[in-house]
N, C-alpha and C positions, 0 to 999 in steps of 0.2 A: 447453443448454451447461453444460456442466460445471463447477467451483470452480475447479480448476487452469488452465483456461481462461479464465476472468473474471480471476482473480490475475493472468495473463500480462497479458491484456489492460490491468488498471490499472496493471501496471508498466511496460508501454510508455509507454502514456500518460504517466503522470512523468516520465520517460525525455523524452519530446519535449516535455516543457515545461523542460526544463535539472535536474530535480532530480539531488541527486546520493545515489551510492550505495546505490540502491533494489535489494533483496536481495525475495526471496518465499520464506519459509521454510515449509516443512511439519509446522507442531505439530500435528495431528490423532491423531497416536497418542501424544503428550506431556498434550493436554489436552484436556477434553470438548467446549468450546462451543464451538469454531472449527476448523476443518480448515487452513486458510492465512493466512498474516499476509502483508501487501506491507509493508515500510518503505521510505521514499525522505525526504531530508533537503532543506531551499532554505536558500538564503543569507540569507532579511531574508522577513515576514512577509506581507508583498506577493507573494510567489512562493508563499510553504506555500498561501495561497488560490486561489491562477492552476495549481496543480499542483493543487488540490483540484477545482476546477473543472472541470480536465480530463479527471479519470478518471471526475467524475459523470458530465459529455457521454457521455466516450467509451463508458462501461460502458451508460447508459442507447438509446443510438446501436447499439452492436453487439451488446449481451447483451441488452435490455431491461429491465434492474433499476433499481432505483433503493435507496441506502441505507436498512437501518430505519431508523438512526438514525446521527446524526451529531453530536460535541461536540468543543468548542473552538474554533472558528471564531472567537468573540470576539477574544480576543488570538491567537489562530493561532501560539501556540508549539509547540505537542504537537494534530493533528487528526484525530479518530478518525471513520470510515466502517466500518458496522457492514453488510456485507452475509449475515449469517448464515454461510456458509461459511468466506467470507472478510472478514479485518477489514483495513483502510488504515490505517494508522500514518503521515502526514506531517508530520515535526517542523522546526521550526525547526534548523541545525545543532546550538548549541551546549544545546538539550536534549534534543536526540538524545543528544550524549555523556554529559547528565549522569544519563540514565534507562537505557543501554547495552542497549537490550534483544536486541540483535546477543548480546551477552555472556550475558544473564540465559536467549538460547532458545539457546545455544550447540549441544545437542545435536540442533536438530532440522538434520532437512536442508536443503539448500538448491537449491531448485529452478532449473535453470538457464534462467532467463523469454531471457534475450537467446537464445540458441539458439531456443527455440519462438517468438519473433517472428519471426526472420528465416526460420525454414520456412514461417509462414504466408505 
């Protein structure tokens, strides 16, 4: 299975656990280490976990991956899933705004995950 396919699949996932405004952008010809980024934002710190939680299920359930690596989960303001291709970005809202990386990856595209959920 493919990256753009795993990305779709974790931003469903967030998606059905309430997060909001999960975007999958395509940095791969912007930068070398990562092909795809998901961002997705929760209300209170107890969800960025429960949204974390469910794209590990679900990616490790349909894709068979599991994260290299994972940090923040401590305070679960800013939650990074390091899947090699693609990286999971779940932040808490209000440090979503204050790291803006919507803004900072302006140029790259943006892949449209709800369309390719609702085809599969």
């Amino acid at each position: 299975m493919d990256g753009r396919r795993r990305a779709v699949i974790a931003a469903g996932a967030a998606a059905g656990k309430k997060a909001d405004d999960v975007v999958v952008l395509d940095v791969g010809d912007i930068i070398s280490i990562t092909d795809l980024f998901v961002i997705a934002s929760a209300s209170n710190t107890r969800l960025v976990r429960t949204v974390v939680d469910e794209i590990e299920r679900v990616l490790k359930e349909e894709a068979s991956v599991s994260p290299r690596a994972s940090e923040g989960l401590d305070d679960a303001s800013w939650v990074l899933l390091d899947y090699g291709d693609i990286v999971v970005h779940v932040f808490l809202a209000e440090t979503r705004a204050y790291y803006d990386l919507d803004r900072l990856w302006a140029d790259a595209p943006r892949v449209d995950w709800e369309q390719a959920v609702a085809v599969s």
